[in-house]
N, C-alpha and C positions, 0 to 999 in steps of 0.2 A: 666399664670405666668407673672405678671410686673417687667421689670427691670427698674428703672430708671436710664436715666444718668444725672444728674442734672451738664451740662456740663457752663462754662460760660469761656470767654474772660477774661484776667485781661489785661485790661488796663493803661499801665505804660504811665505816662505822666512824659514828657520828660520836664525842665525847656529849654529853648532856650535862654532867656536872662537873664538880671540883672536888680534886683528891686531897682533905685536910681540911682543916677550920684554922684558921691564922689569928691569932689573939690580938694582931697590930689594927688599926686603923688606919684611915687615911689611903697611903699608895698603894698597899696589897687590897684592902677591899675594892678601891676603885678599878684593880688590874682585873677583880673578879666579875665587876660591874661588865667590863669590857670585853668579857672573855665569855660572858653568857650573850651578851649583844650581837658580838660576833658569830655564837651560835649559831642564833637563830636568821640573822643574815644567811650564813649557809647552809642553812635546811632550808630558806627561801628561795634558792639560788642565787642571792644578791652578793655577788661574788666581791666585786673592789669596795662594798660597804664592808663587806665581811674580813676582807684584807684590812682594812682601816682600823677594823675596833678592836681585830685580834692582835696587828703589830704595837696599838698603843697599852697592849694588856701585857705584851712582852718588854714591854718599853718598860711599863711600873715594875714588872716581875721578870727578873731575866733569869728567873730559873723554871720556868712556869710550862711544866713538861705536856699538860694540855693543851694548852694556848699554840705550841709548835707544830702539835699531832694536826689541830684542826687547821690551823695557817698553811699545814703542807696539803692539808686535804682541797685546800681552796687552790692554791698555787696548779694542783692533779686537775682540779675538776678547771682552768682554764685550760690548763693547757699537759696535757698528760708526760708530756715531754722536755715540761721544766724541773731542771735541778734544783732548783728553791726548794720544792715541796720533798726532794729526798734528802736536802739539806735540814729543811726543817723536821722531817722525821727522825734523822740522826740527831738531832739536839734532843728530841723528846725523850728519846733511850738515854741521851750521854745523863740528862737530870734524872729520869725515871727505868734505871734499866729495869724494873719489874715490866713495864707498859708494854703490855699484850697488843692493844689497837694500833701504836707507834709503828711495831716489828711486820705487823699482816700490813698497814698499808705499804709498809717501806719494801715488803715482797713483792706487794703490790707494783709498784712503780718499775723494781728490778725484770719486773714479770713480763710488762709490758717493755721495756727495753730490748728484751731476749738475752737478758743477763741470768740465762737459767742457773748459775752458781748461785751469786746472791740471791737470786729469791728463794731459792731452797735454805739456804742459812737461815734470812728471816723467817719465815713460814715455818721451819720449823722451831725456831725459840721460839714464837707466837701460840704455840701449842700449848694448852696447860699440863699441869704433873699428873691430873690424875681426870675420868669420864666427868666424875664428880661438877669440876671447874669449869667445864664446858659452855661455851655459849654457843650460839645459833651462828653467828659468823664464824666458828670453826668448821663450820662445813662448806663453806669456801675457801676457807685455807688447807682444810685438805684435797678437796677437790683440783684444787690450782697445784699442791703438791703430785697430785695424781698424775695431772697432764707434763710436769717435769719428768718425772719418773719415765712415763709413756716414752718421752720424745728421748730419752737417754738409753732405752731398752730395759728400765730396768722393769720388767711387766709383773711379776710379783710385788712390788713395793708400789708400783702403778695401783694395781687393784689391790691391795692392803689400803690404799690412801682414799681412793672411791668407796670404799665400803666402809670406811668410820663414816665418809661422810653422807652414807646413805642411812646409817645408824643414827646419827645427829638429827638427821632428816628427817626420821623415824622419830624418833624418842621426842623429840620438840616441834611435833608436827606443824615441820615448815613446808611451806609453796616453793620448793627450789628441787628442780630434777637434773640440773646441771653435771650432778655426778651419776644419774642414771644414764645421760644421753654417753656420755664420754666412758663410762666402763662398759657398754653399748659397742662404742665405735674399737675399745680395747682386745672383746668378747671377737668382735668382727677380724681383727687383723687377726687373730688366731683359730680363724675357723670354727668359733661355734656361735654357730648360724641361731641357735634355738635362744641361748641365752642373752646374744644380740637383740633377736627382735625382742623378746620379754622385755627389757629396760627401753627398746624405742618406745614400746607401746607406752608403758611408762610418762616419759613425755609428751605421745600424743597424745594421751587422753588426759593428759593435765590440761594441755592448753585445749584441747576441743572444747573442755566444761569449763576454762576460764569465762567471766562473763566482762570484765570491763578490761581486758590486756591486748593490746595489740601487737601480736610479736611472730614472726615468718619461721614456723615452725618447718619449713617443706623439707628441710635436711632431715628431718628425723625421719618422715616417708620414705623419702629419695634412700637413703641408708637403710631400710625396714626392707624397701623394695631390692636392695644387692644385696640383702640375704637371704632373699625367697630367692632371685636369680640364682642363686650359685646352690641352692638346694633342689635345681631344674622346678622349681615351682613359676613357670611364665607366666599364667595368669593374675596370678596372685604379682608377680613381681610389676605387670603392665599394670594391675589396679591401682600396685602403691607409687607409683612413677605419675600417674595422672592425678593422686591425690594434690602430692608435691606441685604439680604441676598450675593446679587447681587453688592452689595457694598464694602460688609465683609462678603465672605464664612467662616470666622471661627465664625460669630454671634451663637454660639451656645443654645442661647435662644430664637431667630428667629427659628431655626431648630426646635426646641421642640414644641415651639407654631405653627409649620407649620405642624407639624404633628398630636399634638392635634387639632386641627381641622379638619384634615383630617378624624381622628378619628372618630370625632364626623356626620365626612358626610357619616362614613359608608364607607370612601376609604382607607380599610385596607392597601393595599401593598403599597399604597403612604406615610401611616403613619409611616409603618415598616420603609418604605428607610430612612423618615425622622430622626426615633428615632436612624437607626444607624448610620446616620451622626453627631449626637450628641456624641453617645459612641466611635464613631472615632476622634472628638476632646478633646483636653486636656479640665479638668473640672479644671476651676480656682477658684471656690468656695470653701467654706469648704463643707465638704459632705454633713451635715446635710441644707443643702442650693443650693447643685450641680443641675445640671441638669441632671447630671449623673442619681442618682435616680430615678428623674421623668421618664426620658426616658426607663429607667427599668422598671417600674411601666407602662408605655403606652403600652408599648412592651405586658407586661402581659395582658394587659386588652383585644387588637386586637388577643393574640394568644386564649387567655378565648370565645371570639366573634366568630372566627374559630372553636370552638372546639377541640383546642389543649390543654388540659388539661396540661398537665407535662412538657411542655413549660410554659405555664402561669403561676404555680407555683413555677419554678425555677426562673421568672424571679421577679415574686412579692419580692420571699427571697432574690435575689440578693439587689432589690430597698431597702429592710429594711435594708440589711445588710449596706446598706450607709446610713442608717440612716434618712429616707423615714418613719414618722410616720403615713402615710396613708395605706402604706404596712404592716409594722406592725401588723396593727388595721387589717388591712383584713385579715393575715396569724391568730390573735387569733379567730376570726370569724370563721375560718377554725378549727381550733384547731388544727396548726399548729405550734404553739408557745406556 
């Protein structure tokens, strides 16, 4: 059973200064007073100060295509699902169509919406013309253009988009594996297992040697571990299942996958503990998806392998009862259903 987590960084980039020198006094210097104040409100996370100083910076400057970028960035960062802040993005372009930060956040925003059209529009005007121009947050914007790509089929332009942004990552040695984990998980849907784990490792040994980051790396295991599976490497695949696991005891699809392969090695009582560590956590799935079922369903197959007939049975019906069409199909087989 694959779970993906197609997890990524969104990187807010922050305006720190002001585009131009303004010869006037008075209400443009003070809009800039208000527009640095505001800043630094939002690098503090002091968000409705930061809203305050930056609307009255807009207020003296109503063309003030920073002031909008940052206004939207605060409006994202209360609430990722207010049109304000992709309101205020579109003003920062309509003053500033050169603004690179304006376009990435406003992908941003379309990104998380799952308005995968739009964010690919923006994200890719956010792109500069030439390696030269580059900054360090384009490699999240390719990265995020990656995972469009990925979820649209398009798997070439997918890993073209991942590998700028591993070259970015490279070239301005940044602390971001974002686009290793996900042309990883790319490597994965197409069968090659070898270049998969290369990029998990990638991420795992990022974070093993982080020293002050707290972040639930277990997907990258969990994922490292169903590519050693599916290259019949079981031990290797049980090792990286309990890494994952070791991370985040409630991985309850680590648990399932640790036990289907125990299964399959013939270590019945190791698969049973596994499967009831799964029916001991909450199934945050819908049923017909849980791991709940499966682990029903595993349970039946080791007590069937026993010779526990009316165990086996009860538990097959259980697995359907959740909604387990493999269960199903086996109780009509029985004719049982």
């Amino acid at each position: 059973m694959k779970k993906n987590f197609l997890k990524r960084w969104v990187m807010i980039t922050i305006i720190a200064s002001f585009a131009g020198i303004w010869p006037e006094i008075g209400a443009a210097q003070d809009a800039v007073t208000y527009f640095q104040i505001g800043t630094e409100h939002l690098r503090l996370g002091e968000l409705d100060e930061a809203l305050t100083a930056l609307t009255q910076a807009i207020n003296l400057k109503s063309d003030y295509a920073a002031a909008y970028n940052n206004r939207g960035l605060t409006y994202y960062e209360k609430d990722a699902n207010d049109t304000r802040a992709r309101d205020d993005y579109l003003m920062a372009i309509q003053h500033d169509p050169t603004n690179e930060e304006a376009k990435n956040n406003l992908g941003i925003f379309y990104f998380k919406q799952g308005d995968y059209a739009n964010a690919k529009i923006y994200y890719t005007a956010a792109l500069p013309a030439s390696q030269a121009q580059e900054k360090p947050y384009h490699a999240d914007v390719y990265n995020n253009l990656g995972i469009i790509y990925a979820k649209e089929g398009m798997i070439i332009n997918a890993e073209d988009a991942y590998n700028n942004a591993i070259r970015i990552t490279t070239t301005k040695n940044l602390d971001y594996t974002n686009a290793y984990y996900n042309r990883g998980n790319l490597y994965y849907e197409q069968k090659k297992y070898d270049q998969a784990i290369a990029d998990y490792t990638v991420t795992i040994d990022f974070f093993k040697s982080a020293k002050d980051m707290d972040y639930d790396y277990s997907d990258a295991y969990y994922n490292r571990g169903l590519c050693y599976f599916n290259k019949n490497q079981y031990d290797q695949a049980i090792a990286e299942y309990q890494e994952a696991i070791n991370i985040n005891p409630s991985f309850i699809w680590a648990h399932y996958s640790k036990g289907y392969v125990h299964f399959l090695k013939g270590e019945y009582s190791q698969a049973l503990a596994e499967f009831q560590q799964v029916l001991n956590l909450p199934d945050d799935f819908r049923a017909k998806e849980g791991a709940h079922s499966y682990a029903q369903l595993g349970m039946g197959l080791v007590y069937h392998k026993q010779g526990h007939y009316e165990q086996s049975l009860e538990k097959v019906k259980a697995s359907c009862s959740l909604g387990n069409a493999s269960a199903c199909n086996t109780l009509k087989d029985l004719g049982q259903l």
